[in-house]
PAZA-148140 format. One record per residue: residue number from 1; residue in one letter; x, y, z of N, C-alpha, C, O in turn. Coordinates in nm, 3 decimals, decimal comma. Layout:
<atoms>
[atom NUM; "a"; [X; Y; Z]; [X; Y; Z]; [X; Y; Z]; [X; Y; Z]]
...
</atoms>
This chain:
<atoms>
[atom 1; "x"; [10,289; 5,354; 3,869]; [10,379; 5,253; 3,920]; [10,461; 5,314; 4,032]; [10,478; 5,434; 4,014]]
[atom 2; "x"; [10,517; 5,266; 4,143]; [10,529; 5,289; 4,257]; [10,679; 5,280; 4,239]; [10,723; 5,194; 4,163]]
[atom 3; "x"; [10,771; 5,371; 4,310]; [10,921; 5,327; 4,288]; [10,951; 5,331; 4,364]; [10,866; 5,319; 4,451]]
[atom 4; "x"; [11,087; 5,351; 4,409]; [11,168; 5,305; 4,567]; [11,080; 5,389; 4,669]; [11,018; 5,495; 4,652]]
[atom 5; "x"; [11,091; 5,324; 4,759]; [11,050; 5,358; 4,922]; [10,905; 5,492; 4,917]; [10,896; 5,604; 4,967]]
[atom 6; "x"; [10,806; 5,405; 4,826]; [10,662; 5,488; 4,819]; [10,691; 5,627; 4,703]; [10,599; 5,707; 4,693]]
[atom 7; "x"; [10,771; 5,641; 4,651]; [10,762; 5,738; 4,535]; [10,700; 5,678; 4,420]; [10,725; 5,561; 4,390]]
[atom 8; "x"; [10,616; 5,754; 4,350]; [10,566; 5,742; 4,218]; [10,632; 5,776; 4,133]; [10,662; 5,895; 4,138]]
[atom 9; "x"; [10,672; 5,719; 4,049]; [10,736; 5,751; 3,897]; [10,686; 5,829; 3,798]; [10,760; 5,882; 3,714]]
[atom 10; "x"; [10,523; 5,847; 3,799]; [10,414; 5,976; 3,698]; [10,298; 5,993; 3,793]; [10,249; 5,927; 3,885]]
[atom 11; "x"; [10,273; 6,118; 3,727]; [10,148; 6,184; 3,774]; [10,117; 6,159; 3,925]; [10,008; 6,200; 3,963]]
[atom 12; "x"; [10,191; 6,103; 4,008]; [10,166; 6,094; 4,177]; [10,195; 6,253; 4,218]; [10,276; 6,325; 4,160]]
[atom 13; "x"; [10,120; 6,289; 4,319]; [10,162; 6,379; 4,406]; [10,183; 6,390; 4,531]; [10,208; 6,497; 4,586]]
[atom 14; "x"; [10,173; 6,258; 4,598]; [10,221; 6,223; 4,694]; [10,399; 6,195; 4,669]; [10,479; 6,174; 4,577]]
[atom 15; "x"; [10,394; 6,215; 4,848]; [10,592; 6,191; 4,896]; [10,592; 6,100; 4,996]; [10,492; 6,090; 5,067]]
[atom 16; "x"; [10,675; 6,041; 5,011]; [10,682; 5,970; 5,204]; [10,659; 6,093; 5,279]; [10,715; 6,203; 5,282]]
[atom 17; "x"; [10,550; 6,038; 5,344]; [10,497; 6,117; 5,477]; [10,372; 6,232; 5,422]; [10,329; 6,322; 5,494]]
[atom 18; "x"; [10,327; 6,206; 5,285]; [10,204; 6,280; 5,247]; [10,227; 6,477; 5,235]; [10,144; 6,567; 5,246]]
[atom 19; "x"; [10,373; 6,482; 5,209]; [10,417; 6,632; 5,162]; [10,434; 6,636; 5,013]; [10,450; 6,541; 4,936]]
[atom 20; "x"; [10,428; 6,742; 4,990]; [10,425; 6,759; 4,842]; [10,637; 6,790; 4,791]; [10,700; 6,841; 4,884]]
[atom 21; "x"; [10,675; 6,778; 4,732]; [10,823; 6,750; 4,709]; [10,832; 6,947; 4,626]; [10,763; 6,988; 4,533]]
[atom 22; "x"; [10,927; 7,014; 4,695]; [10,981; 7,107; 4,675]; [10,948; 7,169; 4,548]; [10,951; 7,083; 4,460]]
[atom 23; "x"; [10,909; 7,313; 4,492]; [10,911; 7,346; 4,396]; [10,769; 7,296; 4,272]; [10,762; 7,318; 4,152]]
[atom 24; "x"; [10,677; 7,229; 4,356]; [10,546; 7,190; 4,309]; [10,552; 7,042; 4,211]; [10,461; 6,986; 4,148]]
[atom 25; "x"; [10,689; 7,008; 4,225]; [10,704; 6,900; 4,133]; [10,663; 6,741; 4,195]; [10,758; 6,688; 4,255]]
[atom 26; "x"; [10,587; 6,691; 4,192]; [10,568; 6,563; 4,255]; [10,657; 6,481; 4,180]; [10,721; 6,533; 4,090]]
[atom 27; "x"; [10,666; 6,387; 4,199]; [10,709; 6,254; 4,170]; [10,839; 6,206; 4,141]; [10,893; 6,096; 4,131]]
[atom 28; "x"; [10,874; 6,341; 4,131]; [11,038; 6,303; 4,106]; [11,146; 6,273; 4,256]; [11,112; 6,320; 4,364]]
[atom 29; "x"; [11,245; 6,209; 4,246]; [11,326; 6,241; 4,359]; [11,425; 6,333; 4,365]; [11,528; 6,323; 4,299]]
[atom 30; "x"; [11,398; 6,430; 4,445]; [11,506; 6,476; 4,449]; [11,616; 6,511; 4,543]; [11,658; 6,626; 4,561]]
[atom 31; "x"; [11,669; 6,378; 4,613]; [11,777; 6,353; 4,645]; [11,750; 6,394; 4,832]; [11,657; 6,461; 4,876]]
[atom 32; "x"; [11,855; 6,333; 4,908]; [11,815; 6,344; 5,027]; [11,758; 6,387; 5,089]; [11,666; 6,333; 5,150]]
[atom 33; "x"; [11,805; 6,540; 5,100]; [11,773; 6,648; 5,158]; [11,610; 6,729; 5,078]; [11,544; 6,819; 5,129]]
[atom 34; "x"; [11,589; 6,676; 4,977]; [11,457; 6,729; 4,941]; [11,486; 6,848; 4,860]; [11,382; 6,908; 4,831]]
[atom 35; "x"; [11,591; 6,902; 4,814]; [11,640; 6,972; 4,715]; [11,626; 6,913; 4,607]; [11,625; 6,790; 4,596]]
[atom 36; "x"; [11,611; 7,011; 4,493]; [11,609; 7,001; 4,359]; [11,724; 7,031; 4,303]; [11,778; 7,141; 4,311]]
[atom 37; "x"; [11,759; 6,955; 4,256]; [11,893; 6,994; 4,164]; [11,898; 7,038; 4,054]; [11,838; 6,982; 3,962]]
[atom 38; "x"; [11,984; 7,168; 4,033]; [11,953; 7,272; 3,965]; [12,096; 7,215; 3,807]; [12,214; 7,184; 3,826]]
[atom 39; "x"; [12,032; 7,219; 3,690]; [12,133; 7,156; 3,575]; [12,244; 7,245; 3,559]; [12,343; 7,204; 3,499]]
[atom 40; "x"; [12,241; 7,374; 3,608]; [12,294; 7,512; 3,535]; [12,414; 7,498; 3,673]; [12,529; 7,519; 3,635]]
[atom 41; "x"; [12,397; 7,460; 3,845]; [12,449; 7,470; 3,883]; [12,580; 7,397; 3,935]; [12,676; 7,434; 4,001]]
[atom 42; "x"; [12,542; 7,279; 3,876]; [12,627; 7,122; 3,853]; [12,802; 7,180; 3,849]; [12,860; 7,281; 3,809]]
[atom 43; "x"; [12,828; 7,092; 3,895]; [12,981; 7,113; 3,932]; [13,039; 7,132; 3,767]; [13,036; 7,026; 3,704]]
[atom 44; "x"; [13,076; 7,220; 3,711]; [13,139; 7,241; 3,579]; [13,240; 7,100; 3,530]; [13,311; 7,038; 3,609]]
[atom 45; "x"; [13,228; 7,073; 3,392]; [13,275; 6,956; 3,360]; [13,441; 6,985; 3,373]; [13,478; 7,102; 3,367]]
[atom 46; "x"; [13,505; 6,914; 3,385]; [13,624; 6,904; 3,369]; [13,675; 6,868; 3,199]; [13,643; 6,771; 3,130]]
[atom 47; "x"; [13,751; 6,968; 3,171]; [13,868; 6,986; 3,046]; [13,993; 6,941; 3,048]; [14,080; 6,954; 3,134]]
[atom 48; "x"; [13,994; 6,890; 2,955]; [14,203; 6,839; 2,943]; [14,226; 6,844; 2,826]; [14,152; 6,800; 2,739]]
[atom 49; "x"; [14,363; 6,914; 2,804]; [14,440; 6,946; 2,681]; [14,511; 6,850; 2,665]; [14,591; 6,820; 2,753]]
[atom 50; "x"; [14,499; 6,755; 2,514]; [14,533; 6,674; 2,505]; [14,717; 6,725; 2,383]; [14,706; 6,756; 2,265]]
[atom 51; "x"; [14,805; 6,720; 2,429]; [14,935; 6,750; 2,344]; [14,975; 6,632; 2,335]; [14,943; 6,548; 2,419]]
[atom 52; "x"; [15,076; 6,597; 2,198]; [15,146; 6,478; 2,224]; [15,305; 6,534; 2,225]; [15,391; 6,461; 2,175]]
[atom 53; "x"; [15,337; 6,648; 2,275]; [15,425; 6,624; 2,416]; [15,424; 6,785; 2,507]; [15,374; 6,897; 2,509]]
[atom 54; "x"; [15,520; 6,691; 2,577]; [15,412; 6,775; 2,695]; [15,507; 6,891; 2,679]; [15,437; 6,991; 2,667]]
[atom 55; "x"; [15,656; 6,928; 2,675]; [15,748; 7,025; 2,649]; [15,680; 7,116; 2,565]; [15,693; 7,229; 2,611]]
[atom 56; "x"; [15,606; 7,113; 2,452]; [15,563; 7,242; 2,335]; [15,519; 7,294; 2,392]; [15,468; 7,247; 2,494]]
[atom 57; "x"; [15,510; 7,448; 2,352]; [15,447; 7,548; 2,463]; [15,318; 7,525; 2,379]; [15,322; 7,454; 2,278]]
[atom 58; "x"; [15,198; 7,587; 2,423]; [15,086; 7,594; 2,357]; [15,040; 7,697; 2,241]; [15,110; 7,799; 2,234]]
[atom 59; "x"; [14,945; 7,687; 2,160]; [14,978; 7,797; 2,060]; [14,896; 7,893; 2,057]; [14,852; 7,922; 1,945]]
[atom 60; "x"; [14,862; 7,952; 2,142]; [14,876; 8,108; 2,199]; [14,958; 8,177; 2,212]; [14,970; 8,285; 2,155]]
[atom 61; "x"; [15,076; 8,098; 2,336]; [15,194; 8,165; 2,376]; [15,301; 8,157; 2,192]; [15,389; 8,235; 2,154]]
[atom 62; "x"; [15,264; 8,076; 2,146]; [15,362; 8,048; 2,018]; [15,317; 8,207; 1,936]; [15,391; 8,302; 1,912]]
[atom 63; "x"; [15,204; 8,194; 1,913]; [15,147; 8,327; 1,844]; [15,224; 8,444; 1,880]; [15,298; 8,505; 1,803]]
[atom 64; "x"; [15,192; 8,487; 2,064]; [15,236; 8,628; 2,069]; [15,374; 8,646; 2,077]; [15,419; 8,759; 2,091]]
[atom 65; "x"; [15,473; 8,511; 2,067]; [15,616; 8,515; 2,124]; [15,687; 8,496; 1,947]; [15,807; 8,522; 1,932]]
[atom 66; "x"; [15,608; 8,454; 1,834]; [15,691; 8,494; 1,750]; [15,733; 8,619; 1,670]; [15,745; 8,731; 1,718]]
[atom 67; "x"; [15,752; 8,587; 1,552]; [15,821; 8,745; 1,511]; [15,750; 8,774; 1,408]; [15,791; 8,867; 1,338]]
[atom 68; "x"; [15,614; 8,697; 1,365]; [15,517; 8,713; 1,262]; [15,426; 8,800; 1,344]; [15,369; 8,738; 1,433]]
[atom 69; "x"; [15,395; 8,938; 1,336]; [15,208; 8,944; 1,360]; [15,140; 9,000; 1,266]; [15,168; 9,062; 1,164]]
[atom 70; "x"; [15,021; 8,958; 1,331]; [14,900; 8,976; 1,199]; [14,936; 9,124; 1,163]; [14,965; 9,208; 1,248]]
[atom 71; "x"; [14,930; 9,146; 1,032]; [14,892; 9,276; 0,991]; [15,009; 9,397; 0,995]; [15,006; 9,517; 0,966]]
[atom 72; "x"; [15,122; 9,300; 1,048]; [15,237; 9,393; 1,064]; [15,319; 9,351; 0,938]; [15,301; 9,234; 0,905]]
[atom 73; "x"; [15,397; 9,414; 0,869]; [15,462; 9,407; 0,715]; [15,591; 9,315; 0,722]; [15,685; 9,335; 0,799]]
[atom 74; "x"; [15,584; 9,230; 0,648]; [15,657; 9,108; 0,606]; [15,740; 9,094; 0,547]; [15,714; 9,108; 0,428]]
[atom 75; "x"; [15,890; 9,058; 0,577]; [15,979; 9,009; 0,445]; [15,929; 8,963; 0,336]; [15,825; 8,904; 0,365]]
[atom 76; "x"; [15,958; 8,958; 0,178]; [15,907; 8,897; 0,113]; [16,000; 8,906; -0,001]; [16,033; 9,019; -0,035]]
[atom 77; "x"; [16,048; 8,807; -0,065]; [16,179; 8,773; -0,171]; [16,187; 8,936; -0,274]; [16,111; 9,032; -0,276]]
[atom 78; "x"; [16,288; 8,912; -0,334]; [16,309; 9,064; -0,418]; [16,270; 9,006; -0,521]; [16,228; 9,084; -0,607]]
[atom 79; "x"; [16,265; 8,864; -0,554]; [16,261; 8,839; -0,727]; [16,090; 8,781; -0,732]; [16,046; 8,718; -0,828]]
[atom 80; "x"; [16,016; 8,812; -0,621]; [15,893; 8,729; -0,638]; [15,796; 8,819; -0,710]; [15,806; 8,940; -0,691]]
[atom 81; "x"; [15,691; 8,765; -0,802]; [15,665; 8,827; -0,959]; [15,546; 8,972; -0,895]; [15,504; 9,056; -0,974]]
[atom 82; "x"; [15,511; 8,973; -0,758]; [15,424; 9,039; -0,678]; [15,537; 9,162; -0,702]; [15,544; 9,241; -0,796]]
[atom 83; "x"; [15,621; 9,151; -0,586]; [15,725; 9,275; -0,617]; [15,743; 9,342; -0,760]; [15,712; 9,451; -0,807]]
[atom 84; "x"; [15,795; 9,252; -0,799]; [15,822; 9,305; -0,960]; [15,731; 9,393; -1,019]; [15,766; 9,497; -1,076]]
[atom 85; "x"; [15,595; 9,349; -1,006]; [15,475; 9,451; -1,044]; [15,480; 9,604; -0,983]; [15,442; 9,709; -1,034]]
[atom 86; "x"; [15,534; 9,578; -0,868]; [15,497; 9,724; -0,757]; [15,590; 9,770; -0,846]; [15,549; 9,846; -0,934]]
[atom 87; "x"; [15,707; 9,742; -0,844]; [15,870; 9,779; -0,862]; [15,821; 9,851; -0,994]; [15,824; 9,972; -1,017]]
[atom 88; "x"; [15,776; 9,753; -1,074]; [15,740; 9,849; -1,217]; [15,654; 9,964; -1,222]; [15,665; 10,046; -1,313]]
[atom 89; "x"; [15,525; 9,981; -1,083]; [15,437; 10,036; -1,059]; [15,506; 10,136; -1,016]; [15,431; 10,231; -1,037]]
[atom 90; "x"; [15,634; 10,190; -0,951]; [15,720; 10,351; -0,881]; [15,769; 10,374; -1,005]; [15,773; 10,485; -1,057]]
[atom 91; "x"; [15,814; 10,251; -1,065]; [15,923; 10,338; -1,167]; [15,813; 10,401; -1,319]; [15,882; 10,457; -1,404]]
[atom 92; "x"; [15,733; 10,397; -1,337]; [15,604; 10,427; -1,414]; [15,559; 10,539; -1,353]; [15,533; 10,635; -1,426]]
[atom 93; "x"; [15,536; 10,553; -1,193]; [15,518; 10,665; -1,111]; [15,625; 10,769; -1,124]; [15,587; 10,885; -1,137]]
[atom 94; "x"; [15,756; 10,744; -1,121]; [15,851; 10,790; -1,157]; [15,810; 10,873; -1,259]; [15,754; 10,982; -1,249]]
[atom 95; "x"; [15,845; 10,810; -1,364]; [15,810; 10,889; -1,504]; [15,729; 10,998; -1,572]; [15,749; 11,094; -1,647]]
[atom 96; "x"; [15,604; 10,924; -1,498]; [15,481; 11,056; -1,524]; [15,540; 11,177; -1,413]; [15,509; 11,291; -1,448]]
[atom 97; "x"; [15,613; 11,169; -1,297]; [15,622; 11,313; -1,284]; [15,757; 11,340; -1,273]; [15,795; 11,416; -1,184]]
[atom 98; "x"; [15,857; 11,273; -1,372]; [15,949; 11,325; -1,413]; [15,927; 11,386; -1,547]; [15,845; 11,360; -1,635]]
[atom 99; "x"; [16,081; 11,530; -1,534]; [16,097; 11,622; -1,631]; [16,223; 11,586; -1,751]; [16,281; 11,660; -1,830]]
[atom 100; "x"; [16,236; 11,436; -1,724]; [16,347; 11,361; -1,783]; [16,320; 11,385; -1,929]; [16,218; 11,447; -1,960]]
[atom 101; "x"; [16,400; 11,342; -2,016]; [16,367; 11,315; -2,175]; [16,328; 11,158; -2,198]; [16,245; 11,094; -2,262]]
[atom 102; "x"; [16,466; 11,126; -2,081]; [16,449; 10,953; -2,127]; [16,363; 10,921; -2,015]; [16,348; 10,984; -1,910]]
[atom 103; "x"; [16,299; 10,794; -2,063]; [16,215; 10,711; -1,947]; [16,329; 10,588; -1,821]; [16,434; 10,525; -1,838]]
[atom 104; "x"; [16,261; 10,601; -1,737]; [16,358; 10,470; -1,595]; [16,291; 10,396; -1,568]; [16,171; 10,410; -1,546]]
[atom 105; "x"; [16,368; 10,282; -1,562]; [16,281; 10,124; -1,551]; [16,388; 10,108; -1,412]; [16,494; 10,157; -1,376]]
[atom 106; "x"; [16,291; 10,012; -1,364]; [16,362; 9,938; -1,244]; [16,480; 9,835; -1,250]; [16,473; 9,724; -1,303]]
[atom 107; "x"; [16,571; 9,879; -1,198]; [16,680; 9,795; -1,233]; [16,721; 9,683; -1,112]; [16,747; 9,563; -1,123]]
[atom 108; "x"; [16,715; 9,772; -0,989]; [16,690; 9,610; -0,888]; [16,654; 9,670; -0,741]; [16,683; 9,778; -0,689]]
[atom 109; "x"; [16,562; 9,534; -0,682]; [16,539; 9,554; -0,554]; [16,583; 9,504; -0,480]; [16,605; 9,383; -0,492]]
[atom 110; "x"; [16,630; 9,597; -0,325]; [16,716; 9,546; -0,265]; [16,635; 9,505; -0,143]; [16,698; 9,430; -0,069]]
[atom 111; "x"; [16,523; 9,531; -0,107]; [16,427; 9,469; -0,004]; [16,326; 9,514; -0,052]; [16,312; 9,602; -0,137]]
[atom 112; "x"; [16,214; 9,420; 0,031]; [16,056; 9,439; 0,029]; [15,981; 9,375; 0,119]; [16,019; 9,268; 0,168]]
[atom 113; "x"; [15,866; 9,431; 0,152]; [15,800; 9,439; 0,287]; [15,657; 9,424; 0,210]; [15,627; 9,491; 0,111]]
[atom 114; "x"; [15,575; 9,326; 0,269]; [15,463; 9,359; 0,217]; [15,371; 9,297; 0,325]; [15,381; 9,187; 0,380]]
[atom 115; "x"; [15,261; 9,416; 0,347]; [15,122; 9,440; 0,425]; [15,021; 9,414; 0,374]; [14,985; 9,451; 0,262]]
[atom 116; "x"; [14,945; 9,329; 0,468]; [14,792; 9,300; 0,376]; [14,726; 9,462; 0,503]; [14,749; 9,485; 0,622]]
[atom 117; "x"; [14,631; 9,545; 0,385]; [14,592; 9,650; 0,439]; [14,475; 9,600; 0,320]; [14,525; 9,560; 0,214]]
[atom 118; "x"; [14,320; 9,599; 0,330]; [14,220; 9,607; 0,235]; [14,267; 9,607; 0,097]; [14,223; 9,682; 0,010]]
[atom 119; "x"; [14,397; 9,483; 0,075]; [14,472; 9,464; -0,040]; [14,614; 9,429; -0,007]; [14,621; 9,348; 0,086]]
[atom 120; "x"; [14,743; 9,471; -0,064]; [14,859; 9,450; -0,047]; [14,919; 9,600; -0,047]; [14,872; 9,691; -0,116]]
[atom 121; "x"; [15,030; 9,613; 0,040]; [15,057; 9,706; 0,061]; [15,275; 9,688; 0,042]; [15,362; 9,660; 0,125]]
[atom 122; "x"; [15,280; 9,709; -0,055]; [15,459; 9,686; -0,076]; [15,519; 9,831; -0,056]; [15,488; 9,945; -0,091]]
[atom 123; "x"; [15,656; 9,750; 0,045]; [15,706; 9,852; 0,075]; [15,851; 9,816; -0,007]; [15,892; 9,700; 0,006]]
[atom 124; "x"; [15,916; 9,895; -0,076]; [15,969; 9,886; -0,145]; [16,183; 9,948; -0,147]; [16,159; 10,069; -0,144]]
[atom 125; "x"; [16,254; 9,945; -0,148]; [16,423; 10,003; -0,142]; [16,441; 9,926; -0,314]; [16,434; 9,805; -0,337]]
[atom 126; "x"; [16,463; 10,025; -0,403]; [16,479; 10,008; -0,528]; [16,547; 10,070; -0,600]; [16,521; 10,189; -0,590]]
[atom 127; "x"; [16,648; 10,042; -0,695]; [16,703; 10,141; -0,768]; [16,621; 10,176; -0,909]; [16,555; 10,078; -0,945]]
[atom 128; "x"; [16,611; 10,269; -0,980]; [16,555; 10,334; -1,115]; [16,688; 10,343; -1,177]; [16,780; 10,363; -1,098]]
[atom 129; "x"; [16,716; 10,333; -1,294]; [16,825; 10,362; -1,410]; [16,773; 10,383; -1,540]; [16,721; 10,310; -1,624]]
[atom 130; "x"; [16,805; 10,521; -1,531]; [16,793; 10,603; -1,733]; [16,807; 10,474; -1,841]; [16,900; 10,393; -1,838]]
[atom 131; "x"; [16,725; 10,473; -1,911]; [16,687; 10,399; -2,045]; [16,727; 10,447; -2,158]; [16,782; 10,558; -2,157]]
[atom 132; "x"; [16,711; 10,382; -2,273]; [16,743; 10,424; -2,411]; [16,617; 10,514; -2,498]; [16,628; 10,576; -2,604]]
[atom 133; "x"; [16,511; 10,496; -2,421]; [16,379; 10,484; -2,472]; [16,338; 10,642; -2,396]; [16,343; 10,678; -2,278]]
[atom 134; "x"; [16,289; 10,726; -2,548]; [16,263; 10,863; -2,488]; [16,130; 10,860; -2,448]; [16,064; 10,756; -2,458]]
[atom 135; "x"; [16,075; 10,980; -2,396]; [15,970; 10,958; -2,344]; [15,834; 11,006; -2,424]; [15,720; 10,989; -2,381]]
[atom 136; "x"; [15,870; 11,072; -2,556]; [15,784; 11,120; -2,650]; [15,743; 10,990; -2,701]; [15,627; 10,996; -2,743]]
[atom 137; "x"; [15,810; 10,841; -2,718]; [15,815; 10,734; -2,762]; [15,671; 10,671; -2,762]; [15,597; 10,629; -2,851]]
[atom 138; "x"; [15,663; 10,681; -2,634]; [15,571; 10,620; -2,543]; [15,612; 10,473; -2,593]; [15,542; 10,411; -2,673]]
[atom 139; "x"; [15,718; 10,427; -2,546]; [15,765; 10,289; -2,521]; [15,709; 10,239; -2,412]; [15,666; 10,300; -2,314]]
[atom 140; "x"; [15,709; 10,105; -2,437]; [15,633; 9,968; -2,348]; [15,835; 9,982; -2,268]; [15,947; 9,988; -2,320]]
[atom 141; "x"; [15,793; 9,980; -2,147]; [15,964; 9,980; -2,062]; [16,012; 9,873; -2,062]; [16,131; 9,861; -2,036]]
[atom 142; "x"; [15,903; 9,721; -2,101]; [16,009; 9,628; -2,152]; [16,095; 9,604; -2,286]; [16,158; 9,509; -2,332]]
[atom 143; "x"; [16,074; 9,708; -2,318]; [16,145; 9,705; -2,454]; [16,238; 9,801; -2,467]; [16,297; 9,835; -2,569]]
[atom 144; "x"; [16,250; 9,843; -2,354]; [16,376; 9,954; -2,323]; [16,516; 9,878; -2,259]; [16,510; 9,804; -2,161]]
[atom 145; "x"; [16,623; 9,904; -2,320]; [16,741; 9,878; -2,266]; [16,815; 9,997; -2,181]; [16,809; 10,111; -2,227]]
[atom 146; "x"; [16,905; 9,963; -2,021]; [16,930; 10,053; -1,977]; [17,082; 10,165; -2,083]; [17,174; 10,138; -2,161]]
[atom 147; "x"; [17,041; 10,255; -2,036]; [17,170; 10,371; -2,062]; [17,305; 10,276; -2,083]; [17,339; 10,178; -2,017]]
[atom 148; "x"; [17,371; 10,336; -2,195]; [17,537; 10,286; -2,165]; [17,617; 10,363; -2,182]; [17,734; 10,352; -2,144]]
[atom 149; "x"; [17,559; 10,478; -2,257]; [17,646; 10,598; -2,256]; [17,666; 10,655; -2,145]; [17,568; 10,701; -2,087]]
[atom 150; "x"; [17,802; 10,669; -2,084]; [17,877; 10,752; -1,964]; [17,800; 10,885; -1,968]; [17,768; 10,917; -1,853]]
[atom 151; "x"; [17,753; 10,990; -2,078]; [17,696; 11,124; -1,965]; [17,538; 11,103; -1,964]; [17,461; 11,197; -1,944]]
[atom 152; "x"; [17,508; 11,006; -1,981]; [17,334; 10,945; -1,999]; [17,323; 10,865; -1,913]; [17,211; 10,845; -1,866]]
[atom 153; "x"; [17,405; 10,813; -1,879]; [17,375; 10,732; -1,741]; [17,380; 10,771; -1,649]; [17,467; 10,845; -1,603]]
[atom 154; "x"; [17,228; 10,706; -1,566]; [17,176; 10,788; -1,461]; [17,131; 10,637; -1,341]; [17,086; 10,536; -1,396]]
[atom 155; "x"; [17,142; 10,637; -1,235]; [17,061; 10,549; -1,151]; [17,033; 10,598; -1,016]; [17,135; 10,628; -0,954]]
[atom 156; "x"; [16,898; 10,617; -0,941]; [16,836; 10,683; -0,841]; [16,811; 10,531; -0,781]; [16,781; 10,428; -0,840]]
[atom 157; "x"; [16,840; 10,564; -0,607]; [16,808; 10,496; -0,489]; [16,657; 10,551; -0,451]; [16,659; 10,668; -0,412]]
[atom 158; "x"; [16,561; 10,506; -0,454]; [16,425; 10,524; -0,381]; [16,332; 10,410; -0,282]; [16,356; 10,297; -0,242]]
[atom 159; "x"; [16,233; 10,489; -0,270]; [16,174; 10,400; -0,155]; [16,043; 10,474; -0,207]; [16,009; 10,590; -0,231]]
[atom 160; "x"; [15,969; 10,311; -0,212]; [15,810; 10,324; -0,274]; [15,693; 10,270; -0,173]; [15,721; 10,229; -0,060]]
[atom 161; "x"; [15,606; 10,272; -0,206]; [15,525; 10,250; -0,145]; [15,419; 10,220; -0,209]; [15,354; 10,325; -0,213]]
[atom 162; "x"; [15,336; 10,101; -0,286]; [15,270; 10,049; -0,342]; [15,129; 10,030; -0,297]; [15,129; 10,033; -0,174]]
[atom 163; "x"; [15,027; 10,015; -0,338]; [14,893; 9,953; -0,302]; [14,814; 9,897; -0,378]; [14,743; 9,954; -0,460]]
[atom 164; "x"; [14,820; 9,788; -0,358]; [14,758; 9,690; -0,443]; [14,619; 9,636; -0,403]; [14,590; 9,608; -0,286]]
[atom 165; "x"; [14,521; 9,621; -0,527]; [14,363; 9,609; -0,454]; [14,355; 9,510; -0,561]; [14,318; 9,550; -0,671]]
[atom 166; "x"; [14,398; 9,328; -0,538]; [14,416; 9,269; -0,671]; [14,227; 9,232; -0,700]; [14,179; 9,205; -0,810]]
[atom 167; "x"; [14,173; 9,239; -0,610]; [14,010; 9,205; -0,623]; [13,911; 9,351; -0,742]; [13,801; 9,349; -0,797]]
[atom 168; "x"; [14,011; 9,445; -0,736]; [13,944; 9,544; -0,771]; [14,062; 9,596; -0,919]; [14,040; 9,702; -0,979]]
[atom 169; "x"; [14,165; 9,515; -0,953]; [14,251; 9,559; -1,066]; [14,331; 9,699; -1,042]; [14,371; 9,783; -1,124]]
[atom 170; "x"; [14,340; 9,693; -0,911]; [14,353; 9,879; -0,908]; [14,527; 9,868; -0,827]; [14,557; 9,771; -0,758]]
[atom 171; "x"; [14,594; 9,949; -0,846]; [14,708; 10,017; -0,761]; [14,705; 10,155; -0,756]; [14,640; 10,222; -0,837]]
[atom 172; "x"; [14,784; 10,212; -0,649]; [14,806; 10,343; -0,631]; [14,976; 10,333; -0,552]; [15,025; 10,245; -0,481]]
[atom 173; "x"; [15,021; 10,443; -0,595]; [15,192; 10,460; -0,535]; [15,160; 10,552; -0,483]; [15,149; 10,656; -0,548]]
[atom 174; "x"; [15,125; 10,548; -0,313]; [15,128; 10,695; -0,240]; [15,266; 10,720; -0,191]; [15,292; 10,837; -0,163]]
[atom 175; "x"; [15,334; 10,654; -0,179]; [15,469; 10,731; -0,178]; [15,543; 10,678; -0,305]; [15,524; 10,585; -0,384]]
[atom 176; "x"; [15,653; 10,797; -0,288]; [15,807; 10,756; -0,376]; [15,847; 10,846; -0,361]; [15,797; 10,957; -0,376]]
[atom 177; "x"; [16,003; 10,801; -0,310]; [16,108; 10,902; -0,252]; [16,275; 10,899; -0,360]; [16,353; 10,807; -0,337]]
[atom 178; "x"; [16,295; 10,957; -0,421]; [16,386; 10,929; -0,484]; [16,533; 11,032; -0,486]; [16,526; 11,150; -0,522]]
[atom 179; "x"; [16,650; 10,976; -0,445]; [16,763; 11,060; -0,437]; [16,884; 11,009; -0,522]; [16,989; 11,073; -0,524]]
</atoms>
């Protein structure tokens, strides 16, 4: 079938004027000048960011301009039940390489920081305070009440350092600093 101004629509290999059309392709048109138009070289589509308003910055710039980044260590409440575990996890660390009689439970935290590192990573400012509970006992430390006797009472400022692998049941305390 014959299409505008003597072009064939299939299998023709004729052109106006009995030339063969650029690139061995018969039948197609390709456009005034006898060029082929190339799909790859097409004027690139046009994009628009659609916001509903136009003042918000975009959230890229929101990302690198706040005070969260990935992978950098986080406020995180003193009473939240995560802490509490670590907190119990130094002061247990504590113990095994103390030369104490009595055992120290955690008595309170005053900040905490926590890192996701291939697990959780708590950083810890905690106080320890002497117990009632000796250490030949081998008492459960919730069943220990702190010291009330004046030359038995004892409470240490430290800084821990927790690691938590909750996929694998595991912790380790590579640090603890206690004064």
């Amino acid at each position: 079938m014959d299409g505008p101004a003597g072009y064939t629509a299939r299998g023709g290999e004729n052109r106006p004027g009995g030339r063969m059309a650029r690139g061995g392709r018969a039948g197609r048109h390709t456009g005034s000048r006898g060029r082929r138009r190339d799909p790859w070289t097409k004027d690139p589509p046009t994009v628009m960011f659609l916001s509903g308003s136009v003042s918000r910055p975009d959230f890229c710039s929101q990302i690198l301009n706040s005070g969260v980044k990935p992978g950098f260590p986080k406020t995180i409440k003193t009473n939240d039940p995560d802490v509490l575990r670590a907190a119990r996890h130094s002061a247990e660390s504590f113990n095994n390489c103390s030369n104490d009689a009595f055992l120290f439970r955690e008595s309170h935290v005053s900040r905490a920081l926590v890192q996701i590192v291939k697990g959780l990573k708590f950083m810890l400012d905690l106080d320890i305070s002497r117990t009632t509970c000796k250490k030949t006992r081998h008492s459960s430390l919730d069943d220990c009440s702190f010291q009330t006797n004046r030359t038995l009472k004892r409470t240490l400022s430290c800084y821990s350092e927790v690691w938590v692998v909750p996929w694998l049941q595991s912790f380790e305390v590579p640090v603890l600093r206690c004064h």
